[in-house]
N, C-alpha and C positions, 0 to 999 in steps of 0.2 A: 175648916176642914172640907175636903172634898167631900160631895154627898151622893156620889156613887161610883164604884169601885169597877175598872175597867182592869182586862186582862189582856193580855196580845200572844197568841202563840203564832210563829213561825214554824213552819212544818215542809217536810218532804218527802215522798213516798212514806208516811206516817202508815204506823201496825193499826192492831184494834187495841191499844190504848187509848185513841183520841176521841173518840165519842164519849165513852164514859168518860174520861177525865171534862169534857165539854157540858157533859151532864149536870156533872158535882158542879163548874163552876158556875152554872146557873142557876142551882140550887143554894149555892153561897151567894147570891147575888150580886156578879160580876156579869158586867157588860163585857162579852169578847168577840175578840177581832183573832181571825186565822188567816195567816197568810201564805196562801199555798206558792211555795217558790219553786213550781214549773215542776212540776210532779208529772204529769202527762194525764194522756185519754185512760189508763190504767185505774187511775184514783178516781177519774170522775164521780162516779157513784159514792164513795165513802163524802167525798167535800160537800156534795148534794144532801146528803143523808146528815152533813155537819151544820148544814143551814139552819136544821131543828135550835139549834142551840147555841147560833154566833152568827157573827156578818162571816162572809168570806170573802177573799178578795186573792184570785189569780192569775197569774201572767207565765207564760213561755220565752225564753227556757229557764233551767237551772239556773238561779243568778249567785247561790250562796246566802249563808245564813246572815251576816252582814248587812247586805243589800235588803232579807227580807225586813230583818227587824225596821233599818234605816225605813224602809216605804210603808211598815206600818205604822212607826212612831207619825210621818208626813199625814198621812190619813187618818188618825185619830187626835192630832193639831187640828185638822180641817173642823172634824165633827165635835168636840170636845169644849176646842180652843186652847189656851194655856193654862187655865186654871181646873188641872184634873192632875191626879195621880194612879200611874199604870204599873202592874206586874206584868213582867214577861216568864214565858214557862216554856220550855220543854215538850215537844210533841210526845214522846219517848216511856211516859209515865214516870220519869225520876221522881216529880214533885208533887207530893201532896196539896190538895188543895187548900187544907188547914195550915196549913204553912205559907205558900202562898199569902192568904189570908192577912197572915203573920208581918208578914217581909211589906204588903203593901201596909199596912197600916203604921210599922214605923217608918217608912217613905213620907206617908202623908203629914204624918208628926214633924220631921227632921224635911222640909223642902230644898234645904239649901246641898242636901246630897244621895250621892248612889248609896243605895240597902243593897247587899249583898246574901242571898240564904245559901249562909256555908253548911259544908259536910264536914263528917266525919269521916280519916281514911283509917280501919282497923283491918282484920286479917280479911272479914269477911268482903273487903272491898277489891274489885278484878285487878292485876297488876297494872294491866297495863294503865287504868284509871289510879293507880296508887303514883307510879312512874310519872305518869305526866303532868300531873299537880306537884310532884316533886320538884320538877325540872323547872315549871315556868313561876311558882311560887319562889325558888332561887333564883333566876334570870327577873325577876318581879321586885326584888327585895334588891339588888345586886343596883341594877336601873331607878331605883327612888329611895332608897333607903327608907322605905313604910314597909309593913308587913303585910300582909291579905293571908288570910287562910286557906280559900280555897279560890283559885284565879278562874279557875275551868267552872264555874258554877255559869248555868242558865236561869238559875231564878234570880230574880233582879227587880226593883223597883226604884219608879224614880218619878220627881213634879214633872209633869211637860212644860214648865219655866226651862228646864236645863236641856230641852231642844237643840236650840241653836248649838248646843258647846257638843250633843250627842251626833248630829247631821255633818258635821264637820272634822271628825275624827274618821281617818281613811280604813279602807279595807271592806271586801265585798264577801270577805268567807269567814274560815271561824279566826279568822287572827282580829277581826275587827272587836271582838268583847275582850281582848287582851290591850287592842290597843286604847281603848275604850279606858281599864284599870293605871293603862302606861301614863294616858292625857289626864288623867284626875287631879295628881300630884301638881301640873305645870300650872291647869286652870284654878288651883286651889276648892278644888270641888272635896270636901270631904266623903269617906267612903265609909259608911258603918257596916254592921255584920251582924246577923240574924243566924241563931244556933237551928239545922230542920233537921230534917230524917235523911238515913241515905239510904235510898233506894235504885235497885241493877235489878233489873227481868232480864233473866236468861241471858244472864253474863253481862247486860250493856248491848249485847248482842244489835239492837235494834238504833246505836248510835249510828251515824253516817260518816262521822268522823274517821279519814282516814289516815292514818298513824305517818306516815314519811310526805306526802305532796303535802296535810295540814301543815303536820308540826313545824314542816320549813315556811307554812307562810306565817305561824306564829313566833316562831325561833330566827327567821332569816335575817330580818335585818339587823338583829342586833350579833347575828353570828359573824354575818359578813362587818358590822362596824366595828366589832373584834380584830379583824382580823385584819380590814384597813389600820385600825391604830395600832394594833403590835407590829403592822410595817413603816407607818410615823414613827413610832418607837426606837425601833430597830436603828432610823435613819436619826434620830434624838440622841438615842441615847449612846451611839457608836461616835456620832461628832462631838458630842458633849464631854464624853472620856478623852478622845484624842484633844482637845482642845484643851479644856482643866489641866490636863498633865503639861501640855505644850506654853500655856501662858501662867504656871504657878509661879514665875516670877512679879506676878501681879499682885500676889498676896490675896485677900480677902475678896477683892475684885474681879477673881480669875473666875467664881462661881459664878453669877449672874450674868459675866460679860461670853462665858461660856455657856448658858443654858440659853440666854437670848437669843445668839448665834443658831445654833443647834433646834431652837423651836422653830428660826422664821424661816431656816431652808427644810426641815421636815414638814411643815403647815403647807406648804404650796403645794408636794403630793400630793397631802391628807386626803382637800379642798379637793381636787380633779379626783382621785378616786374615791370620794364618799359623794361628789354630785354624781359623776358617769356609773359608777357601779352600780352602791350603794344602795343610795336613795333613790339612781335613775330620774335625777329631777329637770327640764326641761325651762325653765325659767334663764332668764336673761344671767351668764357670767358676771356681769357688773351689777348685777340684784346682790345677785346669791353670794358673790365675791366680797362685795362689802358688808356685807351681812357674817358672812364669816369671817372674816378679820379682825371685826370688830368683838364678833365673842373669843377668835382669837386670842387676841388684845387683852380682854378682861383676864380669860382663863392665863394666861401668860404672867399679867402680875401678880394675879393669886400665886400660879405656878412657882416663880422668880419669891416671893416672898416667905411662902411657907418653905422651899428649902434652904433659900438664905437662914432662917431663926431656925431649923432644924440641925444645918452644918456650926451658923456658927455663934447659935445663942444658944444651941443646947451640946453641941459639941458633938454631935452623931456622925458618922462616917460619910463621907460625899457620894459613896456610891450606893448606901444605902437608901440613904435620906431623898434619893433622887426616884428608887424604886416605891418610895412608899410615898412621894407627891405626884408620882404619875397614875398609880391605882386610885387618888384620893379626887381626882380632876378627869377623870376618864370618865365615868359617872355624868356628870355636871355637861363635859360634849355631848355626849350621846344625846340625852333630852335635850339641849338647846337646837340640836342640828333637827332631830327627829320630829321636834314640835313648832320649830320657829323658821329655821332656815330656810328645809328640803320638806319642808310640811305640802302634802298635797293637797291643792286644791278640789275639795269634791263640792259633786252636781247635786241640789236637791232633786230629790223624787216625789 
């Protein structure tokens, strides 16, 4: 086991929670790292006055909360090395220190995964924090079929062994600790859960989070890959009907010789607008092109098979059976394209 407990907060224009909370965590004996992400000439004084009780470490401008965790996981790799286990917290006072506490030490137990310290959402919690663990805990579950309780949580521990897999998952604001939970599932990183306190000063009031620019950078792409595949769909599922109806003199054969058809002129869409939209990905056409094809391809005979034995091993309606293997594969895209394909390459810091 690690034999000494380090903490990391990421902070910006932080209240007078943060001293005291820096206090406690020295008093619990955690080694902490603040990393002021471009607060300005405003804060100097408070971050100065934070050095009593952590390293600090600041840069200009505003990078997002993302970026700050990412440069201080890079810099306590530096000082540490690999063989350490970190809590990250909250500028904010959400998290108790005793908790905290908590969360890193079954980290340090369980190395092979992310500890998560969920909440509880009851009456006394602000809507709009009830609302938006609603929403992304459903877009969360919907995207990996696991469950998380609470996605939006900042307390978090984990070995600096799983570095490499945390430096490599894109996003510079708060959509990166979502996409963070999104990549666990693909890299088989298991994700456990720590019962803490829930805690809101004056409403939340002192989060940074801003309700519409965030939530689309944590809801966006999978809104828009919604919305590219209900228009694969549309172009699927419209030639798929005309077709099945048109070649039922095929008998048995009209289904699959019709879905075939029907998926390889809707995927050439998809393809062009999930790279140019979508994901925005800049990599070579013939990377990325055979690269989707080929999950294409897979997803295709899964596709082609589970509603063959749906129509005509279980006897289910063709136009059914066709709506409930398109939601059951729609899933399984998203992560392949999101994590493999159209994966961004990021810069260490």
């Amino acid at each position: 086991m690690a034999d000494k407990k380090i903490a990391l907060v990421p902070a910006y224009e932080p209240g007078d929670t943060l001293l005291p909370l820096l206090r406690q965590l020295r008093e619990a004996g955690f080694a902490t790292l603040v990393v002021d992400d471009g607060s300005g000439a405003a804060y100097q004084n408070l971050f100065d006055a934070a050095r009593e009780y952590a390293d600090v470490y600041s840069y200009l401008p505003n990078r997002g909360k993302g970026f700050a965790l990412k440069k201080g996981f890079s810099l306590l790799a530096e000082r540490f090395g690999p063989d350490a286990t970190v809590v990250t917290l909250d500028s904010d006072g959400q998290h108790s220190v005793q908790d905290a506490a908590r969360v890193w030490q079954a980290a340090d137990a369980h190395r092979d995964a992310l500890v998560l310290g969920v909440r509880s959402f009851g009456k006394s919690t602000p809507a709009r924090s009830r609302f938006g663990n609603a929403v992304t805990r459903l877009v969360y579950r919907l995207s990996t079929h696991q469950r998380v309780s609470d996605t939006q949580t900042g307390l978090r521990a984990f070995y600096l062994g799983l570095l490499p897999f945390l430096a490599n998952v894109d996003g510079d604001r708060y959509e990166y600790e979502m996409n963070v939970l999104l990549a666990c599932p693909h890299w088989r990183i298991p994700i456990r859960e720590v019962p803490i306190e829930t805690i809101y000063t004056d409403n939340n009031r002192g989060s940074h989070f801003r309700t519409f620019r965030d939530s689309w950078l944590v809801y966006g792409n999978f809104v828009k890959f919604a919305a590219s595949s209900f228009t694969g769909f549309l172009i699927d599922y419209g030639l798929y009907s005309l077709l099945v109806v048109g070649l039922s003199g095929l008998g048995a054969a009209s289904v699959p010789v019709s879905n075939v058809t029907a998926r390889v002129v809707s995927a050439a869409s998809n393809f062009a607008i999930n790279k140019h939209f979508v994901f925005q990905n800049r990599d070579s056409v013939a990377k990325t092109g055979s690269e989707y094809f080929l999950l294409a391809a897979c997803i295709l005979a899964g596709n082609t098979l589970l509603l063959s034995f749906l129509v005509n091993g279980l006897g289910c309606n063709k136009f059914a059976a066709k709506l409930v293997t398109e939601v059951t594969f729609f899933t399984l895209s998203f992560l392949g394209q999101r994590f493999w394909i159209f994966r961004k390459k990021e810069q260490r810091t």
